[in-house]
Every structure is written in C-alpha cells, then in structure tokens.
C-alpha positions in Angstrom: 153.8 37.5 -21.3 154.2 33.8 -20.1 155.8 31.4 -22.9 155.4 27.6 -22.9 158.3 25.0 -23.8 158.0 21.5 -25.1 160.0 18.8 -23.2 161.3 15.9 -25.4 163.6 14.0 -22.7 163.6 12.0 -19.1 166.1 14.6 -18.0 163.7 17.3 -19.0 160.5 16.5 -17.4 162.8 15.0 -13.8 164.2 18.7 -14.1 160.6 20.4 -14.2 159.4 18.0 -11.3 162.3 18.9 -9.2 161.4 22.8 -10.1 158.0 22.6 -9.3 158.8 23.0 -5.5 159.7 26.3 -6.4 157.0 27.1 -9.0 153.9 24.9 -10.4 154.3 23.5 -13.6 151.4 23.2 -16.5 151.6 20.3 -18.5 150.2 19.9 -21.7 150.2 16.3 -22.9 149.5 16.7 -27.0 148.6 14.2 -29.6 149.8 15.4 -32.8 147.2 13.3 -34.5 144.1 14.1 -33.0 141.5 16.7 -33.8 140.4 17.2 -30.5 144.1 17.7 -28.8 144.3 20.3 -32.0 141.6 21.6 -30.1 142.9 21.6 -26.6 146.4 23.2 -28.0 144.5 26.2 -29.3 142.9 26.8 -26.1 146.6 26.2 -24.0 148.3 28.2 -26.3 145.4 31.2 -26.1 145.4 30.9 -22.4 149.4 31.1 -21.5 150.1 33.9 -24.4 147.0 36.2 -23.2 146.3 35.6 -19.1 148.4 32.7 -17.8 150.7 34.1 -14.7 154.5 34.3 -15.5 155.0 32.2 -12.0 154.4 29.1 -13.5 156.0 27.1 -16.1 154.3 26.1 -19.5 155.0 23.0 -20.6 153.8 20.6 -23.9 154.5 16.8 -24.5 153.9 15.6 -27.8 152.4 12.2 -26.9 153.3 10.3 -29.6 156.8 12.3 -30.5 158.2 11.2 -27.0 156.1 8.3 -25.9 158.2 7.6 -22.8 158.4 11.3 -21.3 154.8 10.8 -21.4 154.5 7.8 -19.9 156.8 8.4 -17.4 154.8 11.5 -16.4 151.5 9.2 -15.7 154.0 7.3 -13.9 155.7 9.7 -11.4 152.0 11.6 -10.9 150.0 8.6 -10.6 147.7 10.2 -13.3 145.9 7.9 -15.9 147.0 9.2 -19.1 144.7 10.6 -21.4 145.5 12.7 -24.7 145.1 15.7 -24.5 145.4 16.5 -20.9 146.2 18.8 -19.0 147.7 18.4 -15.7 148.9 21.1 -12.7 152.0 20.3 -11.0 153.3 21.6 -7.6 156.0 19.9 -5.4 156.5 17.3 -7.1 152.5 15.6 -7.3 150.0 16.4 -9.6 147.1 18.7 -7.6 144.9 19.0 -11.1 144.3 17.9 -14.0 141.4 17.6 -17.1 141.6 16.2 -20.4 139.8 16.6 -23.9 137.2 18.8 -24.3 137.2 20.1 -20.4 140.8 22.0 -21.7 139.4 25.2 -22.1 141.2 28.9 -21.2 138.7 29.2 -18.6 139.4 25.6 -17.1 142.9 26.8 -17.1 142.8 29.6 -15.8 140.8 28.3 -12.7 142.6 25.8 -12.1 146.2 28.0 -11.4 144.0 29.9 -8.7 144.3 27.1 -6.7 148.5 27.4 -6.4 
C-alpha cells in the first residue's frame, strides 16, 4: 500500500524535484482552512491508501502551514497556484495538474496512467 508524506521545507520539496527523474511525484497542495480542500484531502487520501501505484511518491503541502514551499512550487513548475490542487511531477516539470472540485480518486487515478 502506497503512503503519502507532507513536506514542510525548501530542502524538502528541491529533494522531491530532483527525485522525480527517477519516479513521478503527486503533490497535494492543502488549505487547512477550506471546506472544499477538506474535500479534495478525502479523496487523495482514499486514492493513494486504496489504488495509487507504490512507484510514485505522495506528497501534501499545507498551504498556509508553509506558505513559501508552496509558493516556491508554483514557482519551479510554472503552475498558477490554486488551493487545493493537485499537480503530477516527472523530471523535474509538472505534466498534470487539477484543482478543487476536479480532485477526485478517479481524476487521480487517470492522471498516473499517463507516467
């Protein structure tokens, strides 16, 4: 069963960019304070502890919690941020990504059968 990590520093999320040459990443940018990113975090969680493949990495952002890992993910990927979001990562670039309610386990699920 695949398990998802939250990131909370620069070094973190630089380390998980670096790794996604070697595996894709899922990232799950979460608000904290929003009833629809509840939402979203339901349906992450559901997807990577029931069907998400083991040959990616799972990873949550807390928005607001660690403001500038978040931002500096928008930055590297060129991705406007939006909260939630998700967003698939592979070499380095973002090569998917959905926000709100478009974060489903099916969404997900689709999109890692494009890596």
């Amino acid at each position: 069963m695949a398990q998802w990590k939250e990131i909370t520093t620069l070094e973190e999320w630089e380390q998980v960019l670096r790794q996604s040459a070697e595996h894709p990443a899922l990232v799950m940018k979460h608000s904290t304070r929003c009833s629809v990113s509840a939402e979203a975090w339901e349906a992450y969680q559901k997807f990577v502890s029931t069907v998400a493949p083991e040959t990616v990495e799972y990873i949550m952002v807390k928005v607001i919690e660690s403001r500038p890992v978040s931002n500096r993910i928008a930055e590297d990927l060129g991705v406007q941020h939006k909260s939630p979001q998700a967003i698939l990562v592979k070499d380095g670039e973002e090569v998917w990504n959905t926000s709100h309610w478009h974060i489903t386990v099916e969404s997900l699920e689709n999109a890692l059968k494009t890596v």
